[in-house]
Backbone as CSV, one residue per row, in Angstrom:
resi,resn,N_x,N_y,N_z,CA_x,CA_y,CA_z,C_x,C_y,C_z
1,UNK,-52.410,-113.871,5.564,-52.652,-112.616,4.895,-52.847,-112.895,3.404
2,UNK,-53.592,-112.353,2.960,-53.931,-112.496,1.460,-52.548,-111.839,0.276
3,UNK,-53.024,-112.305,-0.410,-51.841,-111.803,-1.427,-52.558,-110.729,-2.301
4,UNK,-51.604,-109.945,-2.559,-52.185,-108.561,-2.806,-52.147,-108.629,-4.371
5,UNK,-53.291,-108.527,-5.308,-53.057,-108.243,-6.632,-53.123,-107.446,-7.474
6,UNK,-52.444,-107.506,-8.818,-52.228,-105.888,-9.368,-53.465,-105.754,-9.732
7,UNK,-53.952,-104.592,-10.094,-55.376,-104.128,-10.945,-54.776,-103.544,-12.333
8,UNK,-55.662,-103.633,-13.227,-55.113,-102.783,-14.464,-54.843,-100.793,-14.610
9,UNK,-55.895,-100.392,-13.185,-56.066,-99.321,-12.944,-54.357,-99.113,-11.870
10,UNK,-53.961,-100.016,-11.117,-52.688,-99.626,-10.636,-51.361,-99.579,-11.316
11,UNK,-51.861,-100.586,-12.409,-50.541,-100.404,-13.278,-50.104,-99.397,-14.278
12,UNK,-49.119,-98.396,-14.409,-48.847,-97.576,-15.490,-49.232,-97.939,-16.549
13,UNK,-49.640,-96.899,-17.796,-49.824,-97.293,-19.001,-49.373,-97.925,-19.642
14,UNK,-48.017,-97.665,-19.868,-46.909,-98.513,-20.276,-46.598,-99.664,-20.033
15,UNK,-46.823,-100.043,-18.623,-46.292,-101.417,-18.426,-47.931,-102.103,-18.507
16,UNK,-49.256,-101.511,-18.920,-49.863,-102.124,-18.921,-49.960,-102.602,-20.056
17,UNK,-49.826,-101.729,-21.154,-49.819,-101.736,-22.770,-48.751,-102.958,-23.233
18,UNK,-47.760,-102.869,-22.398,-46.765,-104.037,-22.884,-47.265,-105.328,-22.229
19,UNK,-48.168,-105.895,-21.212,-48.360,-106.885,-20.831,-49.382,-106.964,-21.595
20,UNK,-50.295,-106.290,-22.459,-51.089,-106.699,-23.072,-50.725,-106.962,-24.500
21,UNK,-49.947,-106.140,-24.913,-48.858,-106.815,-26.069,-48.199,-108.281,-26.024
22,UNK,-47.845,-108.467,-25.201,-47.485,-109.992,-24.788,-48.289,-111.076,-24.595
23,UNK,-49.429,-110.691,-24.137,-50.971,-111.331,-23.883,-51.426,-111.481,-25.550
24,UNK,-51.695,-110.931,-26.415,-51.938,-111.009,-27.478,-50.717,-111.669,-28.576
25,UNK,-49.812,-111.515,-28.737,-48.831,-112.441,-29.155,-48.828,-113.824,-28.295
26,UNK,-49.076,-114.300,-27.283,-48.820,-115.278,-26.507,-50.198,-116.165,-27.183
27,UNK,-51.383,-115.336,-27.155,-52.703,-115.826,-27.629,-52.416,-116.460,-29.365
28,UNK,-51.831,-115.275,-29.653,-51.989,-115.697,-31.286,-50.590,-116.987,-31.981
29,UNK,-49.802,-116.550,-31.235,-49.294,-117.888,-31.453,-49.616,-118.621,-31.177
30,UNK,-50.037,-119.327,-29.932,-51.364,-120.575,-29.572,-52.000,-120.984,-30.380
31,UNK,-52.236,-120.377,-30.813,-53.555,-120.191,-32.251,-52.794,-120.728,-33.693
32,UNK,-51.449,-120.087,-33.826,-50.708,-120.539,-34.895,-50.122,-121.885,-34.668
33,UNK,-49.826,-122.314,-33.594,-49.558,-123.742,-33.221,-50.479,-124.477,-32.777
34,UNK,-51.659,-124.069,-33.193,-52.910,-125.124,-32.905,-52.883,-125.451,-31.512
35,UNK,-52.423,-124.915,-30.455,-52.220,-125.509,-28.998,-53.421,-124.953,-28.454
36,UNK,-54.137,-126.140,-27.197,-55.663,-125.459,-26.510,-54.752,-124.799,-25.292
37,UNK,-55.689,-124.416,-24.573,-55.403,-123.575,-23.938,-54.636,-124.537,-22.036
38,UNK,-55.111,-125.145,-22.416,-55.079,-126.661,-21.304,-53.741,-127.058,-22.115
39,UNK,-53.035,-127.329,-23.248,-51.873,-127.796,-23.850,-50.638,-126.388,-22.855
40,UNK,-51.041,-125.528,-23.512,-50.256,-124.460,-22.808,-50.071,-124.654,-21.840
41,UNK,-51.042,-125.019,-20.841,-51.104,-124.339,-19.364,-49.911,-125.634,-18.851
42,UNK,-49.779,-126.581,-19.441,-49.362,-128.016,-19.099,-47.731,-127.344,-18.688
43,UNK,-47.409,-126.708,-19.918,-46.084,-126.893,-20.778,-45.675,-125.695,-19.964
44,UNK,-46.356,-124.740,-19.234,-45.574,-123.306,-18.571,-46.186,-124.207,-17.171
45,UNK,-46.736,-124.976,-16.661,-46.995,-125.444,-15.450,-47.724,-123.868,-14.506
46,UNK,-49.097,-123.800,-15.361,-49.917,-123.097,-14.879,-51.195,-123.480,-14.956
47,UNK,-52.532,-122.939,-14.481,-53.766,-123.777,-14.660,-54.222,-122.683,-16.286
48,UNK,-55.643,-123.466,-16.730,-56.080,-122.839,-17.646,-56.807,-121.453,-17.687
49,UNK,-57.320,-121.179,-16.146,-57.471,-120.159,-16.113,-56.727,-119.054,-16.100
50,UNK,-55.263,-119.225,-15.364,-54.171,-118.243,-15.776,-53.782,-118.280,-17.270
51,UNK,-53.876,-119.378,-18.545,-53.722,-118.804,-19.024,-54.445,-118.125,-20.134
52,UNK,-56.001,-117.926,-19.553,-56.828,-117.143,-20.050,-56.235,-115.635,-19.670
53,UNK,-56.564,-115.374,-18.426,-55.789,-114.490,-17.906,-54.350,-113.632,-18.837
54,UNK,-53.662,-114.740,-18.761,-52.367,-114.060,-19.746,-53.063,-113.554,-21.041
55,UNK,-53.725,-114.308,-21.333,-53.559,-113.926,-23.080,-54.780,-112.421,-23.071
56,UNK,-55.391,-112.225,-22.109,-55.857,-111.085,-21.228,-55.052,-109.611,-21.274
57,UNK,-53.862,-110.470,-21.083,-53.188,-109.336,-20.272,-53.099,-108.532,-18.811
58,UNK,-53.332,-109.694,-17.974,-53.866,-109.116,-16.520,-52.503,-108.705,-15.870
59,UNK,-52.558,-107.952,-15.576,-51.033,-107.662,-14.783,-51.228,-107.933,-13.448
60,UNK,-52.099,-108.935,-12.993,-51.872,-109.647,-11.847,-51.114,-111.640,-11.659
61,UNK,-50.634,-111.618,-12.892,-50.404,-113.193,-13.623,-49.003,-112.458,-13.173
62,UNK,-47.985,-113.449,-12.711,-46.709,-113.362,-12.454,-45.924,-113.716,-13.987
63,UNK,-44.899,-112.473,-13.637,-44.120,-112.672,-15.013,-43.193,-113.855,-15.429
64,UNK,-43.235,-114.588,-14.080,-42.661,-115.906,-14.962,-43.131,-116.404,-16.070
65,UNK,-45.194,-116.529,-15.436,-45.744,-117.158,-16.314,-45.483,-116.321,-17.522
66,UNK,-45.687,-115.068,-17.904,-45.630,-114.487,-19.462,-44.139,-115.321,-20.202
67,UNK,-43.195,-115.001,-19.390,-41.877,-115.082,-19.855,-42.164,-116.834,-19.892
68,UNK,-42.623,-117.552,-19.451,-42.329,-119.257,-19.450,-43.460,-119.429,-20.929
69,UNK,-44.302,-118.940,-20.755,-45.489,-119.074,-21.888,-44.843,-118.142,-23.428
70,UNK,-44.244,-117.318,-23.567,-43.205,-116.765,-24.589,-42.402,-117.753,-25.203
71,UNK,-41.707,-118.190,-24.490,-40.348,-118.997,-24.514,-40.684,-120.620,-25.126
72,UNK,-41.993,-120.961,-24.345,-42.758,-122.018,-24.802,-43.252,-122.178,-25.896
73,UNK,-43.598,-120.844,-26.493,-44.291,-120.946,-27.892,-43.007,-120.698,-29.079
74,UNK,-42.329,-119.943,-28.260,-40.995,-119.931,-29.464,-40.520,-118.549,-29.601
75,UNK,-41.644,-117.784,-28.797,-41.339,-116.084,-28.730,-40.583,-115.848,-28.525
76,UNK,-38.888,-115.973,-28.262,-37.965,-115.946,-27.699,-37.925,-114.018,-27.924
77,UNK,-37.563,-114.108,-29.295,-37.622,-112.288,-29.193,-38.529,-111.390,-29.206
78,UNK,-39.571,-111.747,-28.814,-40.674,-110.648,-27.901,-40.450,-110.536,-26.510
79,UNK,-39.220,-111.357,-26.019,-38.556,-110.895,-25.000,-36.968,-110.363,-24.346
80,UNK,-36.745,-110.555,-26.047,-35.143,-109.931,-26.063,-34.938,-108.536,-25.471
81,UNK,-36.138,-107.520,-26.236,-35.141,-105.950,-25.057,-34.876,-106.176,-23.788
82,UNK,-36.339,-107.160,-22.878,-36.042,-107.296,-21.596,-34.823,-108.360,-21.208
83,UNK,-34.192,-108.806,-21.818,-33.325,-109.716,-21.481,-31.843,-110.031,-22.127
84,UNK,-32.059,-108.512,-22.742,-30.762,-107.919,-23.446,-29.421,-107.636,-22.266
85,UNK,-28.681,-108.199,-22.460,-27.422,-107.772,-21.324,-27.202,-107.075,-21.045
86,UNK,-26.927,-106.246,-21.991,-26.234,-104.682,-22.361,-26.869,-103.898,-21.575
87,UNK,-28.685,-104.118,-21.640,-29.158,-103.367,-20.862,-29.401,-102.973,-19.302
88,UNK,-28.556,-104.252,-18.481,-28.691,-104.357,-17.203,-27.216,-104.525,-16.723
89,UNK,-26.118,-105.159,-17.726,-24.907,-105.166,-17.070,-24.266,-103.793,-17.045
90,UNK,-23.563,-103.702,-15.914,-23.157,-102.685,-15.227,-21.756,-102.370,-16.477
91,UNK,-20.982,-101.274,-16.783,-19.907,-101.416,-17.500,-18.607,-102.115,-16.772
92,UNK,-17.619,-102.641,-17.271,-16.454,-103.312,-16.686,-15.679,-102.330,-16.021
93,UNK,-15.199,-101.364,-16.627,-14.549,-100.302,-16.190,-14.790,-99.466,-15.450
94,UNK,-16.189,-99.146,-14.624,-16.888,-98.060,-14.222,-17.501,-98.237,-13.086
95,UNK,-17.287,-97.543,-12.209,-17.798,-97.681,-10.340,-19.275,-96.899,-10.830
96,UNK,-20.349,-98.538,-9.921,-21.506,-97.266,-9.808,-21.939,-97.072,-8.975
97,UNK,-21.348,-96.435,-7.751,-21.342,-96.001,-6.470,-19.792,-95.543,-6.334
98,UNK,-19.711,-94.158,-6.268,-18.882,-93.708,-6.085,-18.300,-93.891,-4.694
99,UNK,-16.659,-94.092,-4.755,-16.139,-94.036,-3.348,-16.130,-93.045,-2.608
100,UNK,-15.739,-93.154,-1.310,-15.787,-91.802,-0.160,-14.908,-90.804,-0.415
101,UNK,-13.541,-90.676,-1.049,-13.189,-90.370,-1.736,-13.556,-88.907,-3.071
102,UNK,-14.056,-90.106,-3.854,-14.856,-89.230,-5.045,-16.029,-88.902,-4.913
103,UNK,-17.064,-89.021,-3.180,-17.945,-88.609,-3.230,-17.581,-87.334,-2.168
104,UNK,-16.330,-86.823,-1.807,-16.162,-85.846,-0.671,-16.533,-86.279,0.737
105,UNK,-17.088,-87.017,0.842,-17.514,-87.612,2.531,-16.420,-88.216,3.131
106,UNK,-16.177,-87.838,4.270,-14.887,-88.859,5.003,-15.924,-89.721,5.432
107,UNK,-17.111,-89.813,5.736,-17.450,-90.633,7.084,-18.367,-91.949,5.412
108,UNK,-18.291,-91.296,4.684,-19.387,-92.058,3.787,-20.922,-92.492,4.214
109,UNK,-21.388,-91.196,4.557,-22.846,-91.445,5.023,-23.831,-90.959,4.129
110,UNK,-23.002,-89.790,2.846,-24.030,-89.037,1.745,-23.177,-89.525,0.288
């Protein structure tokens, strides 16, 4: 079965606007570190056509590659909101799924 890829028309605005934000910083630092495009592709272990693609902005390029090609150039914080803790760890103190209990269900089915 083929592998199914994103289109720019399936992806939300937003998440398209930000992969193309990343595509263009990813490009222009390249550019500021004198790296070809074949140097890159070496160093994120992708071919050169993906990373035409990235610096594109195709939201069919897997986000490793953005995030490995970031990290590679030194972008570290053009990927900090996404990889901010705060923003995904759960709090210490705080159930997030309420028990059967505090959700009124004896059987815990709702």
């Amino acid at each position: 079965m083929p592998k199914k890829s994103f289109s720019a028309e399936s992806t939300p605005v937003v998440v398209q606007e930000h992969i193309e934000m990343w595509g263009k910083a990813i490009r222009a630092q390249r550019l500021v570190l004198r790296l070809t495009a074949a140097q890159l592709a070496s160093r994120i272990g992708v071919s050169v056509p993906t990373v035409a693609r990235l610096e594109k902005g195709d939201p069919g390029v897997g986000v490793g590659s953005y995030l490995g090609a970031l990290f590679a150039l030194g972008l570290n914080s053009a990927a900090t909101p996404v990889l901010n803790p705060e923003l995904w760890q759960k709090p210490a103190n705080r159930r997030v799924r309420p028990t059967r209990a505090e959700s009124g269900d004896e059987l815990g089915y709702f």
